[in-house]
C-alpha angles and dihedrals in degrees: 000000000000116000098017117156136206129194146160101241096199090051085059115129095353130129132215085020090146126053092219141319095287089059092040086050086055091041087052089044089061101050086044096052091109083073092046112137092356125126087253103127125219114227113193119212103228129272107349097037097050097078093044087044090048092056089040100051084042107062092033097056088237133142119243139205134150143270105198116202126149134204119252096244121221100233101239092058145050096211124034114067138196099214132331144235129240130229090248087050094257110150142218123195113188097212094189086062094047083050088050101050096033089241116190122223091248082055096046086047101044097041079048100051090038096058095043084058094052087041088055095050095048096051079059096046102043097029108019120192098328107132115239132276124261102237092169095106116027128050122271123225110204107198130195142165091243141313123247113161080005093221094124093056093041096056083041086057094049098044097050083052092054090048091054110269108152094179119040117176111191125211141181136145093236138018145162114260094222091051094047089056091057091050101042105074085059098054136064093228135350122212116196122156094195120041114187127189131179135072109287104055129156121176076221098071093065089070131075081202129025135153140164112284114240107229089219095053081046093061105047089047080063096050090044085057096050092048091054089045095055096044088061 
């Protein structure tokens, strides 16, 4: 059971191969059907991975929530990270990228405390005060929108299973083969339609469309969710 993968092996090393979240959400749904009306959770990455969760738990019948985690950012840049913070404050740190960049220790500690501050206002803002879900005893679907370094779906994986979680399925429409190796040891089973290799590599080419996605549009895609769940 444990490190199974699942690909599409003609989507292998493409590029603009979805039109946009919402179609890489349905491609994921398909590879996923097996899990179709079970108890098995989706839990969305924020805020990329909601709009592809929301299409997967959707069309799958299945109930959603989120795992909130955040990169370290360098602090030159808003994209690339040297490590990431859980939702249940656990820490990475990648030291090979602190080697690289010559990072301090001020500036370890500031970008750090900086990004578990951003990870604890957004658990209020995307989950509240629900308690958490017992995941003790049904499998957990982590959804994003792709893995690049691969250091925000490696701290997911360790908080959930911190919080409990005994089976942890991951899966994104597009990912970097060399990132997916690093994270599938750690996982039971690892779903990703477009896998991707070599030295230039951005979750972004796999889309024909793609845009940040707004916190706030993120959030109400979650409530709409909810609404839609509850009138079944």
């Amino acid at each position: 059971m444990k490190n199974r993968s699942y690909e599409i092996p003609q989507l292998r090393q493409k590029i603009g191969v979805f039109q946009d979240r919402k179609h890489a959400g349905q491609i994921l749904a398909e590879m996923l059907h097996e899990w179709k009306g079970s108890k098995a959770i989706v839990l969305a990455v924020p805020s990329g991975g909601i709009p592809v969760a929301v299409e997967v738990a959707g069309i799958l019948d299945l109930s959603l929530d989120v795992a909130v985690v955040s990169k370290i950012l360098l602090p030159w840049t808003t994209e690339a990270g040297f490590g990431a913070v859980g939702f249940d404050g656990s820490v990475w740190i990648n030291q090979e990228y602190v080697d690289y960049y010559r990072l301090d220790r001020t500036t370890i500690e500031q970008q750090t405390q900086a990004t578990l501050e951003k990870v604890q206002r957004r658990v209020k803002l995307f989950r509240g005060d629900r308690p958490w879900p017992d995941l003790q005893n049904r499998p957990v679907i982590v959804v994003d929108d792709g893995i690049a370094a691969g250091s925000t779906l490696r701290v997911a994986v360790q908080a959930l299973h911190n919080t409990g979680a005994v089976e942890i399925i991951v899966a994104v429409p597009t990912a970097h083969e060399e990132s997916l190796g690093r994270i599938m040891n750690k996982v039971d089973a690892l779903y990703c339609a477009n896998i991707r290799s070599g030295p230039q590599f951005a979750v972004a080419a796999a889309y024909q469309y793609w845009d940040d996605v707004d916190e706030a549009d993120a959030g109400k895609m979650l409530v709409s969710y909810g609404k839609r769940k509850s009138a079944q």
